[in-house]
N, C-alpha and C positions, 0 to 999 in steps of 0.2 A: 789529730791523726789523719792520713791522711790513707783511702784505701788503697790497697795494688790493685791496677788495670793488668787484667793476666791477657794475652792472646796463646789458646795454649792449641797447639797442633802435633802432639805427639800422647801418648800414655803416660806423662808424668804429672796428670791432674793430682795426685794425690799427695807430689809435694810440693803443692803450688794453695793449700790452707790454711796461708799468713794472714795476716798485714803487717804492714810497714810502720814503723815507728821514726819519730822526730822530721818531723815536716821540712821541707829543705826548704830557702828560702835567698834572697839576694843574690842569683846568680848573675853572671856578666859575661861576657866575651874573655875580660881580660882579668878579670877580679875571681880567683877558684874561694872555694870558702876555707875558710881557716878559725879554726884547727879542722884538720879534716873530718867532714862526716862519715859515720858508719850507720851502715842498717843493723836494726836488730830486730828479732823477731818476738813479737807478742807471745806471750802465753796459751796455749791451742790445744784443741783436744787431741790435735797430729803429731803423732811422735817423730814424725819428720820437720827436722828441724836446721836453719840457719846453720853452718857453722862457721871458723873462719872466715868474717867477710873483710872485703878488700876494702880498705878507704877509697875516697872518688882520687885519683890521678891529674883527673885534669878536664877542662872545661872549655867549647867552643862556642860557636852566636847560637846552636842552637840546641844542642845538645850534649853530655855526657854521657861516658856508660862508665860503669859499676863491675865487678866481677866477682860473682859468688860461689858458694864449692855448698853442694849438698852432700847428705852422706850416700849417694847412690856415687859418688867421683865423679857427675857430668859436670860440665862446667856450663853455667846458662848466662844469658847475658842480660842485665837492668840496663836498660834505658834508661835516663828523665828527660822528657820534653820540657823545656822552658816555654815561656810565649803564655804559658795562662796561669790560673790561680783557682785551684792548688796545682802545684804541677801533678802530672800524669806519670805515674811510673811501672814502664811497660817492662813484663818481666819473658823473655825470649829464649826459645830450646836453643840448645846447641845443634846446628846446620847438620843433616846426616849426608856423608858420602855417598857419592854416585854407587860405588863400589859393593854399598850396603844398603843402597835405597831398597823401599819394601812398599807393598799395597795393603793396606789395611781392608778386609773385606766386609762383606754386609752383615756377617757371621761372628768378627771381632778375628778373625784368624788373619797374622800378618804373613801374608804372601812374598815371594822375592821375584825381583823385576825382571825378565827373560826377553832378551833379544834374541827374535826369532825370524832366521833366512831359511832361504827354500830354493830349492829348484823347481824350474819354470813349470813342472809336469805339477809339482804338487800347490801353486799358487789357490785353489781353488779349498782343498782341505786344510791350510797354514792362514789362510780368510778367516776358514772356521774356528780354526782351534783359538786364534784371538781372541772371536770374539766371547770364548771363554771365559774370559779372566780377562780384567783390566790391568795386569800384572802383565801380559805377554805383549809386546811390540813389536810390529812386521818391521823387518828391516828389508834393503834390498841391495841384489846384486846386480851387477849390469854383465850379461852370456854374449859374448861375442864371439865370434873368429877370424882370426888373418886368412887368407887369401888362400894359403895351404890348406886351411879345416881342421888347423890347431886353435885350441880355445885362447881365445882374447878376453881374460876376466877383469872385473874390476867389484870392490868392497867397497860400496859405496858408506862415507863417514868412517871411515876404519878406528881414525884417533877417537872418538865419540864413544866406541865399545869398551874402550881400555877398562880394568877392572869391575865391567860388566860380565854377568849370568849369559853366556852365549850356547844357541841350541840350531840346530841346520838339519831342517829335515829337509832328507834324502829320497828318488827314487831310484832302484837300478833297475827299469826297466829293459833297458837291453845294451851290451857289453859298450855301443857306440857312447850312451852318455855318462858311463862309469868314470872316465878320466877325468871331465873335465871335475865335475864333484867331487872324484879324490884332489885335486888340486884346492879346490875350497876348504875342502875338511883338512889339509894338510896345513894351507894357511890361518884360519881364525884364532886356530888355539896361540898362534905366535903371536897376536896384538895383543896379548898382554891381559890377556882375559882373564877374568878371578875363575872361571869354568866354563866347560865346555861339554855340552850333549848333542850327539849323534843319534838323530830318529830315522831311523829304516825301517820304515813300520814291515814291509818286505824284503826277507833275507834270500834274495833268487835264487846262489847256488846249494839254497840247503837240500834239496835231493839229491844231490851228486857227494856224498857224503862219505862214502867207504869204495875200497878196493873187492873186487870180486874175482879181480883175472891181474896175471900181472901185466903191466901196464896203463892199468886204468887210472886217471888223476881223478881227487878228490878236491875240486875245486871250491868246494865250501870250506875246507880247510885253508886254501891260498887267499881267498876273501877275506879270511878272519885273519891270516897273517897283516896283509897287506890295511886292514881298519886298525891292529896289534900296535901297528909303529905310528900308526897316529900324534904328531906333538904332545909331551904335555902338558896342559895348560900350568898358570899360578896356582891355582887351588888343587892341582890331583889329579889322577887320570882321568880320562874323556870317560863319559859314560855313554855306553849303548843302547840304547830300544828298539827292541824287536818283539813282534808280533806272533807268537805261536808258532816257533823255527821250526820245520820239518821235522829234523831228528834233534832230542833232549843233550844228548851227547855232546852236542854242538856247541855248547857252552865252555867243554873243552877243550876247545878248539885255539880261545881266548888267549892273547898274551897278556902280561902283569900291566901293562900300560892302555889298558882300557877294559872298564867293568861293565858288562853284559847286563841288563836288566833286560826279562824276559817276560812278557805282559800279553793276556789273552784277551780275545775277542770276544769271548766264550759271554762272558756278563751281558753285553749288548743282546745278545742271542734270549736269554734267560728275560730279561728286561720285557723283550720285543713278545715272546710262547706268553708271558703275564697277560699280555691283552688281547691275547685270541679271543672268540667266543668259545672256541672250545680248550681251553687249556687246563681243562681236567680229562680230557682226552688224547693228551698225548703222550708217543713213546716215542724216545731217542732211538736210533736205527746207529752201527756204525759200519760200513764198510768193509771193515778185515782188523784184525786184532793190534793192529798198531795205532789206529784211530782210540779204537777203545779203551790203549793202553794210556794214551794222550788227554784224552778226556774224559775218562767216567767219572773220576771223584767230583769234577765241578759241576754231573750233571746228575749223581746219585738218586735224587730224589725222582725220576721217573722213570717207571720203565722200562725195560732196555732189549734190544735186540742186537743182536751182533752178527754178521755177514762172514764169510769165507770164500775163497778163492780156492777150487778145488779142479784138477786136472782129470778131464776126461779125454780118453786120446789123444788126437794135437790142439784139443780146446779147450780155456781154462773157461769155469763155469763159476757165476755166483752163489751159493747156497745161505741156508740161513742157520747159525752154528749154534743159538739158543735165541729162544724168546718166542711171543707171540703177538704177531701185528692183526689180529683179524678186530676189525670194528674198530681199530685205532685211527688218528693221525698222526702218523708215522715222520719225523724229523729225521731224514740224515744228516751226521754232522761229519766235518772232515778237513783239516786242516788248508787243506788246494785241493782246485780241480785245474787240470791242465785240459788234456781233449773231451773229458766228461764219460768215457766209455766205461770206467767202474761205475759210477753216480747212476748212468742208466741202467747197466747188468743190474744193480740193488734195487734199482727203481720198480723192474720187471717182476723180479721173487719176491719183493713187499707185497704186488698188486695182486701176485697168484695167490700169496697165503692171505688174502680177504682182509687187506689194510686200504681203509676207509679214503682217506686222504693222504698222501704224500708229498711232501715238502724237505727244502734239502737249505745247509748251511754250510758255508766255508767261508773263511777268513780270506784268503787271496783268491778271488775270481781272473788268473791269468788267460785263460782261454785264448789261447794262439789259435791263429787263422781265423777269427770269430766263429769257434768252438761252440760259443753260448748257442750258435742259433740252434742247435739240437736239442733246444730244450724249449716245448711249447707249457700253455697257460692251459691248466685242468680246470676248469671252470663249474664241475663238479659231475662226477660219476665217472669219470673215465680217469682213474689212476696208473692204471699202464702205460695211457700216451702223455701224462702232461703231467706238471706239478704244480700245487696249490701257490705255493711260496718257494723264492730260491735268493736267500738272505747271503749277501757280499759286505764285503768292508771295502773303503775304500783307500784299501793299501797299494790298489795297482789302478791310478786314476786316468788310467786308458781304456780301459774296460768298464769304469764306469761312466764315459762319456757314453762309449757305444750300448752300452744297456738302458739308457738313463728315459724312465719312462716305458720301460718295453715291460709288461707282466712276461713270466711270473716274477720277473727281479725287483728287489728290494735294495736298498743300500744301507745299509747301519754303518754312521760314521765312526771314526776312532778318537773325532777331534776332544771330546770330553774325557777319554782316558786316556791320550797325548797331553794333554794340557792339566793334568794331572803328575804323569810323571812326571815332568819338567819341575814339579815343585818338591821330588824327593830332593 
């Protein structure tokens, strides 16, 4: 008898518990053996068993192969190597498609392979989310323009992606780089892609959401038109990630050719209060009841204080509409800050009603005109002029070059739950 040399490189160790029976013997170039051989399989305690096996076909100087059927239906390939004594018979998976390649992880969880392009803004966070996961590959594009200041693109390997997991994070920092990335996301899904994900981690026009007078456009609606008619890939509509979209509604906005997946920052945030020294002293603060509306269930378990916006004469004033921050470390949290002028009115009525420390969160740190600098480093005991902490993501990776190192700013990346959903 002679044993099988298995080389096994996939999860089908457990039908790979034979040996091989009837030793082969007198091969030649030119001489096949006769009557033809078949394998069979020994008697085993694996109920996985041989069936159907093919006679050998045919014989070269240095090799044959074999063709077996197990009962899982994969087809696997037998070698026999001639040249020694006993011969060696290597038993081989069936080859998996590009289409279906997967990453086996540290964990034993098979991962699926994700070609992942970026614009040139987010090169620095699409770094990170790689090095994730051994599953995600940076690919690249080459951002040109002709002469006029229309974009000159190119997909570099295009044919390489066919029937590849394809995902393009996106940033739309401001209306100039919007086109030439609709022109990328217009094209990918056409090469033939098995799928396609659209990461924005920042959805910009999501405050311009509703009408209030007539003639006001709701361009967070024309956005979502305009992501709507997106190609669609081989596998299904394009999928969406966005990051804690201004208004919830928004997801209405959606046409049938591409599914919105809506994902929070919020966890990072929760993660990050875990390692305070004092994180049994803290309250969540929220700015005005839409914030609160948005977050409280993920942040139930502390505290809470909730802010108002209340009119006195021609001045809207912050107030505080329940809760008590006195002796706390107070967290504001809040979806964006743009010029920071509510962030500070709250900042002010936290420090009056005797809140200890004050520190602030938001998911998009947009800060036009560098906004941020209005905001210094409390280095302790003066909560009115400064904050402790002022926790950003880096969904708007302009603002965080320019903050990068400046207390009181923090960064908490998204790349670990970017690199997450790519694998729903």
């Amino acid at each position: 008898l002679v044993p099988l040399q298995t080389q096994l490189t996939t999860t089908h160790t457990s039908h790979l518990t034979h040996y091989i029976s009837k030793r082969v013997t007198h091969m030649s170039a030119t001489t096949p053996p006769s009557p033809p051989q078949r394998l069979a399989a020994l008697p085993s305690h694996s109920s996985n068993k041989l069936r159907n096996s093919t006679p050998i076909r045919s014989v070269n100087r240095k090799d044959f192969s074999i063709r077996c059927e197990f009962e899982n239906s994969q087809r696997w390939t037998v070698g026999c190597v001639s040249g020694t004594d006993p011969i060696h018979i290597i038993l081989k998976p069936p080859s998996i498609p590009m289409a279906s390649a997967a990453v086996l992880g540290s964990s034993g969880k098979i991962f699926k392979r994700v070609c992942l392009f970026h614009c040139n803004e987010m090169k620095d966070l699409a770094e990170r989310i790689a090095s994730q996961s051994d599953a995600i590959e940076l690919r690249n594009i080459t951002w040109r323009t002709f002469e006029d200041g229309f974009p000159n693109l190119f997909i570099s390997n295009a044919h390489g992606i066919r029937g590849q997991h394809v995902a393009f994070l996106a940033s739309f920092s401001s209306p100039g780089v919007i086109f030439e990335q609709l022109s990328v996301i217009y094209a990918l899904p056409k090469l033939f892609v098995s799928s396609f994900t659209l990461v924005l981690p920042f959805f910009p026009t999501g405050t311009s959401e509703r009408m209030e007078d007539e003639g006001d456009v709701a361009t967070a609606f024309t956005l979502a038109r305009i992501l709507s008619n997106t190609p669609v890939p081989r596998g299904g509509p394009t999928s969406l990630v966005v990051f804690d979209i201004h208004a919830l509604q928004e997801r209405f906005y959606f046409g049938d050719n591409i599914l919105p997946c809506f994902e929070s920052g919020i966890p990072l945030l929760l993660n990050r209060l875990q390692q305070l020294p004092d994180s049994d002293n803290i309250s969540i603060a929220f700015p005005d009841d839409g914030a609160w509306k948005r977050f409280h269930k993920q942040l139930q378990h502390f505290p809470m204080i909730v802010c108002a916006k209340v009119r006195e004469g021609d001045q809207r004033i912050v107030r505080i509409k329940e809760g008590d921050p006195a002796g706390r470390h107070v967290v504001i949290v809040d979806d964006l800050v743009q010029s920071g002028g509510t962030l500070t009115e709250c900042q002010k009525v936290l420090a009056k009603h005797g809140a200890q420390k004050i520190s602030a969160y938001v998911t998009h740190g947009i800060f036009p005109n560098r906004s941020w600098q209005r905001f210094s480093h409390d280095k302790g005991g003066s909560p009115e002029n400064g904050m402790t902490y002022f926790w950003i993501t880096d969904s708007c990776p302009q603002t965080v070059k320019e903050v990068k190192d400046k207390k009181p700013f923090e960064v908490l990346s998204l790349a670990a739950p970017i690199a997450a959903a790519l694998q729903i």
